[in-house]
N, C-alpha and C positions, 0 to 999 in steps of 0.2 A: 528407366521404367517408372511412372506414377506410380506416385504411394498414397494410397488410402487407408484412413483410422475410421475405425467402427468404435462407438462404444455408445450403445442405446439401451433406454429402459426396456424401451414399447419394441417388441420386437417383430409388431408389423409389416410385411415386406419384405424381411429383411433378407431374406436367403436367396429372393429371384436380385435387388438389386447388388447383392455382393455376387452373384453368380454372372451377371450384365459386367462388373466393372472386371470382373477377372479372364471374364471372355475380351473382354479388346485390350489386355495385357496387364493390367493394374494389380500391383505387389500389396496385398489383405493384413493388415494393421488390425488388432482388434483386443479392449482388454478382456478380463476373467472370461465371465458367462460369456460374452458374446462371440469371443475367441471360443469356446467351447460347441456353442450350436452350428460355427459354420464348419468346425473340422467334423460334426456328426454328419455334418451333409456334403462332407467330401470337399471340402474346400480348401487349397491350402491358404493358411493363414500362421502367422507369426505374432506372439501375443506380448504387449507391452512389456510385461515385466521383462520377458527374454531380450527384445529390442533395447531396453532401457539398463538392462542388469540387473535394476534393482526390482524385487520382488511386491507384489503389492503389501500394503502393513496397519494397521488396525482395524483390522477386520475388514477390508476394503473401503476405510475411508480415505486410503490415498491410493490412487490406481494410475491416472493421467499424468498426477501433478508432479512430472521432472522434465530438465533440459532438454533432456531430448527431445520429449514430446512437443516442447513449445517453443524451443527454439526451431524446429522444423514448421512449426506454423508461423510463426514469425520473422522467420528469415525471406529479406524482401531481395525480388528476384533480380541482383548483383552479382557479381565475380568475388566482391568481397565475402556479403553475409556465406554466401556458397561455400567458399575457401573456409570460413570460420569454423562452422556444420563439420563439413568435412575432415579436419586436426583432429577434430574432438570424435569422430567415429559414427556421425549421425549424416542426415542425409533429409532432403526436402521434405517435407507432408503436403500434398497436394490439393486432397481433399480431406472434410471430416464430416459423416453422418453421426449424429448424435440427439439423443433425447434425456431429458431429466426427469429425477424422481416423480415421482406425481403428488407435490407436496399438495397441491390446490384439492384434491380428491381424499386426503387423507385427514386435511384437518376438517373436511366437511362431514365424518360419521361421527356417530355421535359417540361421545363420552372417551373422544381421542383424549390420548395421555401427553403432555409436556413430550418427555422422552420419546414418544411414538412420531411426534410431529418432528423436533428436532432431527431424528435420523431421515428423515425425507427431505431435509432441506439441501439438494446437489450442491457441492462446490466445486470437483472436478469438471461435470458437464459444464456448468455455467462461462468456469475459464475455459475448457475448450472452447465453445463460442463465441466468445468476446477476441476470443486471440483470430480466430480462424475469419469470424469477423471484420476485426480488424485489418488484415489483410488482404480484403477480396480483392484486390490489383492481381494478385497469386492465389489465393485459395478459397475453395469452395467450399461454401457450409451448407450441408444438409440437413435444418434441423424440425422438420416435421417428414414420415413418412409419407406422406402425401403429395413431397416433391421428389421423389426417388425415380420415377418416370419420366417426368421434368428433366432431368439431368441427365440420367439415362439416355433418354435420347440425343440430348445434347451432345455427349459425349463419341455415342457411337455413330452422329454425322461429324465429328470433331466440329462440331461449332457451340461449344460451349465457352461465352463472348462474357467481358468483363463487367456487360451491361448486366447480364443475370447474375453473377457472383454477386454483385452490389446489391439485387434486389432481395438476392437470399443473406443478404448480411444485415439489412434493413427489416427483413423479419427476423433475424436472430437478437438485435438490439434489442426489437419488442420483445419478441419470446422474455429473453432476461430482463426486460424492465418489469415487466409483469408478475413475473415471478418472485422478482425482490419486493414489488409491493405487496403480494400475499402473504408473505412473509414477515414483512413489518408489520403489516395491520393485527396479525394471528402473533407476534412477540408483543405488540404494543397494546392490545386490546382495544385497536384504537376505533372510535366512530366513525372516521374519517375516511372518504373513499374520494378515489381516484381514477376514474374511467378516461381513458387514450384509445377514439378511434379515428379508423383511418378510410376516406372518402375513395370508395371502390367502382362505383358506377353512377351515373348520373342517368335515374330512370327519366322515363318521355313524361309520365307521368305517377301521380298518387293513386291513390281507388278511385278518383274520378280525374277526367279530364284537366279540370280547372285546377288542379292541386300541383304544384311540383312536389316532386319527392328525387331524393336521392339514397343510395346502399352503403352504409358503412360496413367497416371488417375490425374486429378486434385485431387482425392483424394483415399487416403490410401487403396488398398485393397477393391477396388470398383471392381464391375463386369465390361463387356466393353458396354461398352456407359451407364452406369450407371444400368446394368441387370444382370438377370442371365441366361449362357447359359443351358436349358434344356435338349436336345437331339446332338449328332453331335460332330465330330471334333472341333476342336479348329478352333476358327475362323482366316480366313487370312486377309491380309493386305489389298485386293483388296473387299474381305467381308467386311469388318470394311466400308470401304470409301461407298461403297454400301450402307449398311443399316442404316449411317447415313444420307443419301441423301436421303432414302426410310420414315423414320422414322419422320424427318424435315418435309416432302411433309403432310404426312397424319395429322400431328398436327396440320396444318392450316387449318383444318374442324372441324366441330360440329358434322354434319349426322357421320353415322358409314360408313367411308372410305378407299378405298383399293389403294397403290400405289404399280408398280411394276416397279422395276429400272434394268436396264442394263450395266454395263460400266457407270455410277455414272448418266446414263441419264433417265430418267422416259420415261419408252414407255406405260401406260396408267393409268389412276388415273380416279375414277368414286364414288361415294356418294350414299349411298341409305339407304333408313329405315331398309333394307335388307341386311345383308354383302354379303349375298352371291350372291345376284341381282350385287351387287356394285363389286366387286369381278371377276362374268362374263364378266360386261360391262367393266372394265378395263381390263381384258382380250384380251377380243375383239379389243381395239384399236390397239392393233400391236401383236397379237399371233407369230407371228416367232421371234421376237426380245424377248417376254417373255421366252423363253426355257433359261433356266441355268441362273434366275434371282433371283431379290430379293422381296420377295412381305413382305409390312407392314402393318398393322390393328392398328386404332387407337379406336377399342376395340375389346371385349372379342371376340378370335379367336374360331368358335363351329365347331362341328360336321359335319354339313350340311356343311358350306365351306371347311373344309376339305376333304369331298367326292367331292367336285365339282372341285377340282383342278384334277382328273382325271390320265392324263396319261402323264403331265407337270410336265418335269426336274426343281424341282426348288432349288437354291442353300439354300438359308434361308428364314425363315418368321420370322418375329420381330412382337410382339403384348404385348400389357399389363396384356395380362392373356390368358391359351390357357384353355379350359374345359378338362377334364380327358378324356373326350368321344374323342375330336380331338385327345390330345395326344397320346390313344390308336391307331387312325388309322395312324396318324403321325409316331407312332413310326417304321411301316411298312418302310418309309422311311429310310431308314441307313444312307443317304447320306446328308439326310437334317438337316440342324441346325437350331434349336430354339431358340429364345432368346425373354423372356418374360421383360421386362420394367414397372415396376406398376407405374410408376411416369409417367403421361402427361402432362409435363413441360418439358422448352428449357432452358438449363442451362451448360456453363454461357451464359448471355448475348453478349458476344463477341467473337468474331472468327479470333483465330490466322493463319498467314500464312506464312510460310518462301520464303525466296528469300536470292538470294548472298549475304552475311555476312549481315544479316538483318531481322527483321521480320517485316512485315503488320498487326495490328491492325486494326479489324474495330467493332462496333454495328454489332449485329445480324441481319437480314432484317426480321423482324418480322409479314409485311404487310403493308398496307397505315395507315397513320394517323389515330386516332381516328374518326376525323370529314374529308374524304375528299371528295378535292376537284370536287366532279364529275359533269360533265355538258354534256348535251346532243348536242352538237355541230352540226348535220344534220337539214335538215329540216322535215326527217322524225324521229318522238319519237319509241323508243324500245316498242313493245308490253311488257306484263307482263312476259310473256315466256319468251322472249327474253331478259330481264334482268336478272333473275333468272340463263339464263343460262351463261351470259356476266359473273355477279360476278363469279360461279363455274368457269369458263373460266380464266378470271382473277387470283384468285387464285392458281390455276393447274399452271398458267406460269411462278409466280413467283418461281420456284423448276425448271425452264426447263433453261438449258446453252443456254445465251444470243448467237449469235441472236434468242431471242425466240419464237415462234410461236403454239398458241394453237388453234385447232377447235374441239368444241365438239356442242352434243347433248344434250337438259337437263343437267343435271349433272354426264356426262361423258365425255370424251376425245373420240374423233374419228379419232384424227392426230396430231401427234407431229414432230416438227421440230427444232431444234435447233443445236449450237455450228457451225456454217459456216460464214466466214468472211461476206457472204452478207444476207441482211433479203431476200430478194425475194427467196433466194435459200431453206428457210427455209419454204417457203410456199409453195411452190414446193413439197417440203419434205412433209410436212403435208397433202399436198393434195392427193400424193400419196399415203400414208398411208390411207386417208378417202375413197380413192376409190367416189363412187356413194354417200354414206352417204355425200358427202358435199354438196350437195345440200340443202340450208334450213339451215346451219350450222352458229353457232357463230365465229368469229377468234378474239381471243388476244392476243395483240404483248407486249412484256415487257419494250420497250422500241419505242419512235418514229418513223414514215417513213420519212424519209429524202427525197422520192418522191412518186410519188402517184401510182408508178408501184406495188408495194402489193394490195392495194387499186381496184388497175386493174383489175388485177389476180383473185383477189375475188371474184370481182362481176363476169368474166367470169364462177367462178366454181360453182355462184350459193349461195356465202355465203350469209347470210339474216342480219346480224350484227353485228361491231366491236367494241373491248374495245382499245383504246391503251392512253399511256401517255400523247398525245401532245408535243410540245417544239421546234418543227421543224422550221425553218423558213420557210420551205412550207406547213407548216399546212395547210393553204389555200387549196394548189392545193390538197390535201387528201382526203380532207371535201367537194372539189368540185366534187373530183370522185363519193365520195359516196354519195353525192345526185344524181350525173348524173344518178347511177343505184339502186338507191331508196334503198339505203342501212342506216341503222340507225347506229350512231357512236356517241359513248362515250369516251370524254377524262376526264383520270384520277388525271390529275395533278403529279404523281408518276413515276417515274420511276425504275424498278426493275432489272436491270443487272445483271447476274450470270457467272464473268467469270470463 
């Protein structure tokens, strides 16, 4: 019988693919926690320490790390290493799915402690994948949940071929080289950076014709943007930048939300318990700019939204899972590309940018601080609505090219404005788009008024209340408009730029 070890941070997927490998016979290996979550789901599984004897010990900073464990991954498939395993009471390890701490995530919040970082730094995971690794001749490494389907399937046509062992051994080198280098740079303080990417597709072209361009992957033989494309053409250059900008917008929500981008700019984003409510209503905020765009779900893409997208050209949809029933009618589409994402995580946390012999580094813009700063600046308070709709507003803008400007309803977009050297121009913009709808509406601006002419504007078209930054040194004169015309205003303390 195959033997499989589990032992993962991210616990992801993890109960349908341990429930796949024990359905076509495979004997359930797993340490602490994660031995714990599969016997709540009825699984049988057997947990390291019991396998191994020895119990885990300093607080689980040793779990993986004995003979057993890794002489079973490292025993190369011989009569000998077999016979060796076997004296001593142990037995093959066949496959390992595994993930590590999330050191990279942890030294990124602010005012991390030494000791906080320290304990995130995995040394079990890591030898498990180097061992498991190392042996792909014999064994399989799992170490992103995003290949657990991958294999899965493999597995249950038994054609799981030495050629893929290799290629997931080849993304677990990276995984661990990567790892060790954010590690040193965050013990050494050091300036010094080291970027390893890996040539994934060779597109037809750039944003225009005459341009080559090609897709790298932070890691090995990854799909793009960490997916798999389902339906469709190969994706192009100007698709890529799209449905990374699509994709980004909707992970900044909880509700099930719909963003649709254009030329890298969001012409509507909308939230509903309902995807396909949420779906319309982003629709709605700029239907002639949606033709030939990108729409993303940051869940399960169904049936019913896929009928309601109607008789709309759309280039791609990006979601974390589409139902067999959408793909059926999807499939009608020839022209549109899928790309399904099962991971709802931003990774990495930083975002590169070139410029003349140079690159920019920055932190990802991930939202406002844990705790912020927000204060109700008017002398009139936001009704409850009117916050509810402020935050969703809020949100939506930080994905919109500075100067940015959002107005919506509830938690939808009714008008978007951005990327023009002036803000007032961008309200303008927005307004336009909202047509009659702005009356009653919310506006969030991403970054400060420098004068109180937005502020004006507003209240002429009828807005009921704004979120924006503060910082200006005429905050004042803002704060005075929007009392003049009994508008509620909220500053964020934040400011969110998106050039």
């Amino acid at each position: 019988m195959p033997r499989a070890l589990l032992s993962v941070y991210d616990k992801t997927g993890l109960i349908e693919f341990a429930q796949g490998l024990h359905e076509c016979g495979w004997a359930l290996l797993a340490s602490g926690s994660t031995a714990k979550i599969l016997r709540e789901n009825g699984l049988p599984v057997t947990e390291v320490a019991d396998y191994t004897q020895s119990p885990e010990m300093l607080g689980g900073r040793v779990k993986t790390l004995h003979p057993a464990i890794h002489g079973g991954l490292l025993a190369r498939d011989t009569e000998a290493d077999h016979a060796e395993l076997l004296t001593m009471g142990w037995d093959y390890i066949d496959l390992v799915a595994v993930n590590l701490y999330p050191f990279t995530q942890t030294i990124a919040k602010a005012g991390v402690t030494m000791e906080a970082a320290i304990e995130q730094i995995d040394i079990g995971g890591v030898t498990l994948i180097r061992a498991a690794a190392k042996n792909f001749q014999r064994v399989t490494l799992v170490c992103e949940p995003a290949d657990y389907s991958l294999v899965l399937n493999k597995i249950q046509q038994n054609d799981l071929q030495e050629t893929t062992r290799k290629q997931l051994a080849i993304k677990g080198f990276a995984v661990t080289s990567q790892y060790d280098a954010a590690i040193t740079h965050f013990l050494a303080d050091s300036e010094t950076t080291q970027l390893t990417v890996y040539p994934q597709q060779k597109l037809r072209y750039g944003e225009n014709p005459h341009q080559a361009a090609t897709l790298y992957s932070f890691v090995p033989n990854e799909g793009p943007l960490g997916g798999q494309l389902l339906q469709g053409k190969e994706l192009s250059y100007n698709n890529l930048l799209d449905l990374d900008a699509a994709w980004k917008t909707v992970l900044r929500f909880t509700k099930p939300t719909i963003c649709i981008v254009k030329h890298l700019s969001p012409c509507g984003i909308a939230s509903h318990e309902n995807l396909t409510q949420a779906y319309q209503a982003a629709l709605a905020c700029d239907p002639i700019s949606a033709f030939g765009g990108i729409i993303a779900s940051n869940t399960v893409f169904d049936e019913t939204t896929a009928s309601a997208l109607g008789n709309l050209f759309v280039e791609c949809i990006v979601a974390p899972q589409f139902t067999q029933s959408a793909r059926a009618i999807l499939a009608k589409r020839t022209h549109c590309r899928l790309l399904e994402i099962p991971r709802l995580t931003l990774e990495p946390l930083q975002e590169w940018r070139s410029i003349n012999r140079g690159l920019l580094c920055q932190d990802l813009d991930i939202g406002d601080p844990t705790l912020p700063a927000w204060k109700v600046a008017s002398q009139r308070q936001p009704t409850e609505q009117e916050r509810l709709a402020l935050m969703f507003a809020w949100q939506a803008c930080q994905s919109v090219r500075s100067n940015a400007i959002v107005l919506a309803h509830g938690e939808a977009t009714i008008g978007i404005g951005g990327g023009q050297p002036n803000r007032i121009d961008c309200v303008r913009i927005a307004a336009e788009r909202a047509g009659e709808n702005v009356k009653g509406a919310v506006m969030a601006s991403d970054a400060f008024f420098p004068f109180p002419d937005c502020v004006e504007l507003a209240a002429q078209l009828g807005v009921s209340a704004i979120i924006q930054p503060g910082g200006s040194v005429r905050d004042a004169d803002s704060i005075a408009a929007a009392d003049k015309a009994k508008i509620a205003m909220i500053i964020t303390g934040t400011r969110h730029f998106r050039h």
